[in-house]
C-alpha positions in Angstrom: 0.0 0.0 0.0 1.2 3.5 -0.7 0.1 6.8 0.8 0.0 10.0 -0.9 1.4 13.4 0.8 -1.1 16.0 0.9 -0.1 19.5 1.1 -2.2 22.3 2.3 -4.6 20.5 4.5 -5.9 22.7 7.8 -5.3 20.9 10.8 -8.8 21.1 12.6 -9.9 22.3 16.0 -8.3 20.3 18.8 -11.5 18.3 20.4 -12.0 19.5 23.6 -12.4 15.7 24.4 -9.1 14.5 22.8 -6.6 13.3 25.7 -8.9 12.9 28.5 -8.9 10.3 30.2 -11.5 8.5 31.7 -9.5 7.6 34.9 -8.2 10.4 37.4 -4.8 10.1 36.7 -4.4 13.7 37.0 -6.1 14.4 40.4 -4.2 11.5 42.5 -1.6 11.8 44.5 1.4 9.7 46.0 -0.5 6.5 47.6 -3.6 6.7 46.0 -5.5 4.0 44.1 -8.6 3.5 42.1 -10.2 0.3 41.1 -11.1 -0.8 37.7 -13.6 -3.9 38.5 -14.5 -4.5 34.9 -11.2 -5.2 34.0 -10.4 -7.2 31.0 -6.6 -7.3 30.7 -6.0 -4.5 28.2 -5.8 -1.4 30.2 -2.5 -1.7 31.4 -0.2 -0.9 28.8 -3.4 2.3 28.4 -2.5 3.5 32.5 1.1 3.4 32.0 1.2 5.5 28.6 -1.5 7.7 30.0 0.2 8.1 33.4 3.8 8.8 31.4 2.0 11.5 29.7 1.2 13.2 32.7 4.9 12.7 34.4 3.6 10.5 37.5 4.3 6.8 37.7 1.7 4.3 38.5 1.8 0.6 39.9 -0.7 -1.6 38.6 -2.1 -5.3 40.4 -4.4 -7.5 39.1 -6.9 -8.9 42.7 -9.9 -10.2 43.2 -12.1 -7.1 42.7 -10.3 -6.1 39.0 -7.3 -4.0 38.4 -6.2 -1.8 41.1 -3.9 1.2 40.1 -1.4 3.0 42.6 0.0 6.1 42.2 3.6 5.7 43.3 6.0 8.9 42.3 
């Protein structure tokens, strides 16, 4: 397959939804955790890219409940 370069396209309004995330990454601090009950084994990879974005590190554990996520640094 082969792409074609475009010139002269306008880049379009930034969604005002684009980058949120769903989980409150943002709002925890050291020692915090959330749960994610429904988890199905692909979210992850998603916390730690979405937590690197956002310069804090996160620990994740698979328990009985679902996916628990730790905010460590």
């Amino acid at each position: 397959m082969t792409y074609e370069i475009e010139k002269n396209i306008p880049l379009p309004e930034r969604n005002p939804n684009c980058g949120r995330s769903k989980y409150p990454l943002s709002r925890m601090e050291i020692g915090d955790s959330f749960l994610i009950p429904e988890f199905g084994g692909s979210k992850q990879p998603q916390m730690h890219s979405s937590a690197h974005r956002l310069g804090i590190k996160v620990s994740c554990r698979v328990t009985e409940e679902g996916l628990r996520v730790w905010r460590v640094k």
